[in-house]
Each structure stands twice: as structure tokens, then as C-alpha cells.
C-alpha distance (Angstrom), angle and dihedral (degrees) to the residues before:
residue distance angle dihedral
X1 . . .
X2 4.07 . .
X3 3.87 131.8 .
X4 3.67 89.7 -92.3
X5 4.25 81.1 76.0
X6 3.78 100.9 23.4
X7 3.89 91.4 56.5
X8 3.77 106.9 42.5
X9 4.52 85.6 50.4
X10 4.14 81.9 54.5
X11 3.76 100.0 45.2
X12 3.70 93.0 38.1
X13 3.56 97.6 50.1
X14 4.11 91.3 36.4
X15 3.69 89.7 53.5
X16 4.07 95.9 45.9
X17 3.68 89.6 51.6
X18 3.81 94.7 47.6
X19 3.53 107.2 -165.9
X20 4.13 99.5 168.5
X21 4.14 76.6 59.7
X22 3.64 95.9 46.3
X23 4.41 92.8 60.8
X24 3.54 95.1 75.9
X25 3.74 94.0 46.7
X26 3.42 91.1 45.6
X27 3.60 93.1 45.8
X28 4.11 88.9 50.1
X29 4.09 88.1 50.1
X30 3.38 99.7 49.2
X31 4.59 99.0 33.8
X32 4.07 88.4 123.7
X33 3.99 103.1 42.0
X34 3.77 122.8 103.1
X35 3.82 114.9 -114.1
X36 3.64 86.7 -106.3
X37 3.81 92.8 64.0
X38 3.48 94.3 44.7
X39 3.57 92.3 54.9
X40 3.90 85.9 56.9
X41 4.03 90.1 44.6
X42 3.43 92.8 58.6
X43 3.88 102.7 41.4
X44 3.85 77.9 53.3
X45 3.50 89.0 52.7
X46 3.42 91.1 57.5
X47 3.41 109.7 36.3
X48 4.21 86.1 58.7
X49 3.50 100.3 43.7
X50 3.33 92.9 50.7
X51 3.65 103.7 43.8
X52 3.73 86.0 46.0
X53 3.49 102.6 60.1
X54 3.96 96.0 40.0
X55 3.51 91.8 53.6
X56 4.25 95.4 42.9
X57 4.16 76.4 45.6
X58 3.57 90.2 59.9
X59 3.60 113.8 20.4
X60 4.07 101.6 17.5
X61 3.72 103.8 101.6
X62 3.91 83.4 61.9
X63 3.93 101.3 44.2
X64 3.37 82.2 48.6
X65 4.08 93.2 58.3
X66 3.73 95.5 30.1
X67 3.93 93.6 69.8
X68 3.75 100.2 21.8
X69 3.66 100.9 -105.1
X70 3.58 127.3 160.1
X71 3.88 129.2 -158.9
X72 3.99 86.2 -124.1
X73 3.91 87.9 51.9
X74 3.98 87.8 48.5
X75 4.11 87.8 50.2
X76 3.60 99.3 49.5
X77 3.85 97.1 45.8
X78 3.99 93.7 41.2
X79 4.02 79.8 53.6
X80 4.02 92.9 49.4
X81 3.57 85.7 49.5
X82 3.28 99.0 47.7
X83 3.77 108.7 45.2
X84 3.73 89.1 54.8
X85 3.24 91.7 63.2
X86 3.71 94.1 41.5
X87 3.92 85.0 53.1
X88 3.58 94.0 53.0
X89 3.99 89.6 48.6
X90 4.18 86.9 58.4
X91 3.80 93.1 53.1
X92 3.54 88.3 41.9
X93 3.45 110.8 -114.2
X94 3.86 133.4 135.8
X95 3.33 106.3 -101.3
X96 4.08 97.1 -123.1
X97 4.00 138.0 144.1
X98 3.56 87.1 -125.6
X99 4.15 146.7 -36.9
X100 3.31 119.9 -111.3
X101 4.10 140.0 -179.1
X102 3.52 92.4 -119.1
X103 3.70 119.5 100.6
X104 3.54 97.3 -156.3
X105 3.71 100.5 41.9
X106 4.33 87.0 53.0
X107 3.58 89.4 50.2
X108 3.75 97.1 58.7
X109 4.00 92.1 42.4
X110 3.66 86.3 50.3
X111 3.81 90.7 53.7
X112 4.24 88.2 38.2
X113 3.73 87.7 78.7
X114 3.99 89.1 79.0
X115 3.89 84.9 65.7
X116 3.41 93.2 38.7
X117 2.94 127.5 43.5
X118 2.99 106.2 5.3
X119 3.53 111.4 30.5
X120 3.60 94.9 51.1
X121 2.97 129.3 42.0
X122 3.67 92.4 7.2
X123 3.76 105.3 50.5
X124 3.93 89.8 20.5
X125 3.89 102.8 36.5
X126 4.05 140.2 164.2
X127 4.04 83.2 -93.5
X128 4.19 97.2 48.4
X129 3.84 87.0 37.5
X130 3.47 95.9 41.2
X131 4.25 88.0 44.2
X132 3.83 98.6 53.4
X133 4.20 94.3 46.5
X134 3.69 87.6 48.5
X135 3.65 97.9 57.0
X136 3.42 88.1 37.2
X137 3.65 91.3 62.8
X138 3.51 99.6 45.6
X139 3.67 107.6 118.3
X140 3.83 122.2 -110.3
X141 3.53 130.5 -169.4
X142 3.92 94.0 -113.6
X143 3.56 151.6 3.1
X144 4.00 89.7 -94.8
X145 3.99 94.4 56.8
X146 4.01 86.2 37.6
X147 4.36 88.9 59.2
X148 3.67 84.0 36.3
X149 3.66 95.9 59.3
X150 3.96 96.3 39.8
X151 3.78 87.0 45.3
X152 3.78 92.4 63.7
X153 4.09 103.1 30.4
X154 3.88 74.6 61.9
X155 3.82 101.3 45.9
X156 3.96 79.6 51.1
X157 3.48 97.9 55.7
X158 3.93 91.9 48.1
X159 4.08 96.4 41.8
X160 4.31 81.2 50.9
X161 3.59 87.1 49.3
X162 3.57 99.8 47.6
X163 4.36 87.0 52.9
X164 3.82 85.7 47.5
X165 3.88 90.6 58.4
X166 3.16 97.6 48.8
X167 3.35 100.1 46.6
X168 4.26 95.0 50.0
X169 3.45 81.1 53.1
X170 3.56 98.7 55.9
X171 3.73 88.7 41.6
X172 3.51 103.1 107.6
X173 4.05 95.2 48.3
X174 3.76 87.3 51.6
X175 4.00 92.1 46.6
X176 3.79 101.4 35.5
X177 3.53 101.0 98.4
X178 3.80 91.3 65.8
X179 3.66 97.5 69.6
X180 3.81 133.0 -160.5
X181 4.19 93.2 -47.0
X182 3.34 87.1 40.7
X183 3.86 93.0 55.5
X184 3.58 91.1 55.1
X185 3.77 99.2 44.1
X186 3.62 90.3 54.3
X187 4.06 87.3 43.5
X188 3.63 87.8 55.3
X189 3.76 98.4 49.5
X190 3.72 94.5 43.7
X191 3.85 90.2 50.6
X192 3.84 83.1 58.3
X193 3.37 94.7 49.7
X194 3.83 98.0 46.9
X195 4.08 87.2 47.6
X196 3.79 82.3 56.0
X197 3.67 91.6 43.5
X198 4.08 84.7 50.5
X199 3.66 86.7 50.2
X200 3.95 93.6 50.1
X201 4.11 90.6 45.5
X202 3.75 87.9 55.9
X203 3.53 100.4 48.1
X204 3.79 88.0 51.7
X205 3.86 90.0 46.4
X206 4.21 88.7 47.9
X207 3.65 87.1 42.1
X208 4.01 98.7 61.2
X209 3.51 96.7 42.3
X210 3.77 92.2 50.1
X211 3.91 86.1 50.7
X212 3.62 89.0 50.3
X213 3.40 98.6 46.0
X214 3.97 85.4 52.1
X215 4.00 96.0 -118.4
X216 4.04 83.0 120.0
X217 3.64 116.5 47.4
């Protein structure tokens, strides 16, 4: 297997995942935490979206079948999820389950954002999921190409990874000429554009199951 194969899986599955996107919606989500809970966002972050998509690499087609879920299904509630929070961003709000008196409690639903949302389905969305069990179905030849293949749909997941870390942890140097305002401007817009992102997951979701249902030829 040359570069011609190796490079399009990287770019592909870099591009899907997005994380030069991804700063400025992290750096919106995460505006009022202290640089130590960032730090523990983001290896959050990365500890999910990593372990996601190896494991829907490996094992997805099956989760998938074992509880009767369908890639549509996945779209549309990623897309619920995520344009509520997206709302919540536009009437600026911390996206949160709920606030609470205790110190402790706050802290760890502060840092629960890098699980959700932006772990999955942000980092680790229907696209990347969808991306790494599609070229991991692809049929090869043999056993060798099949390892082969897996081998470096998972290197590119971990290499992406690896960028995406250190880029949320530079996030702050490359956003701290905005200031406070500027924060919230730019948590404003991105909560529009992830409600339109929400929007556009939906209509992809909608989309395949009218297809499959035959409504769209």
C-alpha cells in the first residue's frame, strides 16, 4: 500500500475531524475556566475522541447492529444535541446540565464538556465515525492489506489527535488578543454556526432515512 492510499485516509479523516475549526469553539466553551480546567478539558477531549473512533474503527459495524442503530439515527441525534447547545451559546449561556452550589460538583460539569460536547460528537462525530468504519470496510484482497489498512486509519486518527492537542493547548495564546468581548462575540458566532452545523447533520440524518425508506429515489 503506497502514499497514493496512505495520504488520502490521513487528509480525509484529518479534514472530517477538523481540529483547526474546533479552537475557536473550544475556546468559546471553555472562555470562563481556569487554565487548570482546561488542561483537564482537553486531555478529556482527547482521551474520548480517540478512544471513540478506534473502537467504532474496530468494533463499530457491530455496535451499530447490536442495538439497532443506524448512521442516520446517529446524525439526527448528534444534531439535536448539538444545536441546543449551539442555541444556548447565542443567548449566552454556558451550555451545562445544570448549576449547582457545590464547588466540586461545578468543577467536574465544567470539565464534562470534553466528553460532551466536545469530545463526542464534536471531535468524534457521525462524519469521523462514519469515515473510519467505512474505510474499514472496504474490501481488501487479504488479511495482510485488511491489518494494513486498519493499522494506518488508526495511526491517522492518533497523528490528528496529537495536532488537536496541541493546538487546544495553545488556544489561549492564539486567542488572547480578543479579550473578554471578544470571547463572547466569537462564542456567539460559533454557537450560530454549530446550530447551523446541527441543522446540516439533521438534514443528512432525514435525508438517508427518506432514501431508505424510498421517498427519494
Amino acid at each position: 500500500m503506497d502514499l497514493s492510499v496512505i495520504i488520502p485516509i490521513f487528509v480525509s479523516i484529518f479534514a472530517i475531524i477538523d481540529p483547526i475549526g474546533n479552537v475557536p469553539l473550544f475556546v468559546a466553551l471553555t472562555h470562563d475556566h481556569t487554565n487548570e480546567e482546561k488542561k483537564k478539558v482537553i486531555k478529556k477531549i482527547i482521551f474520548v475522541a480517540t478512544t471513540t473512533l478506534i473502537i467504532f474503527s474496530l468494533v463499530g459495524q457491530y455496535i451499530f447492529t447490536l442495538f439497532s442503530i443506524t448512521i442516520p439515527a446517529f446524525q439526527i441525534a448528534g444534531g439535536i444535541l448539538i444545536f441546543k447547545i449551539g442555541f444556548d451559546m447565542i443567548q449566552g449561556s454556558r451550555p451545562k446540565a445544570k448549576r449547582t452550589d457545590d464547588e466540586k460538583e461545578e468543577a467536574m460539569e465544567r470539565e464534562a464538556i470534553g466528553i460532551v460536547p466536545l469530545g463526542i460528537p464534536i471531535f468524534a462525530g457521525p462524519g469521523s465515525i462514519s469515515a473510519v468504519m467505512l474505510y474499514i470496510s472496504q474490501p481488501q484482497n487479504n488479511l495482510t492489506l485488511s491489518l494494513l489498512q486498519l493499522s494506518i486509519v488508526i495511526i491517522s486518527v492518533i497523528i490528528t489527535m496529537i495536532i488537536s492537542y496541541i493546538l487546544l493547548t495553545n488556544s489561549t495564546k492564539i486567542f488572547e488578543k480578543t479579550g473578554r468581548m471578544g470571547t463572547l462575540a466569537i462564542s456567539r458566532i460559533m454557537g450560530l454556526i454549530i446550530t447551523a452545523m446541527a441543522v446540516q447533520f439533521i438534514i443528512n440524518g432525514m435525508y438517508s432515512v427518506l432514501v431508505s425508506w424510498g421517498v427519494i429515489l
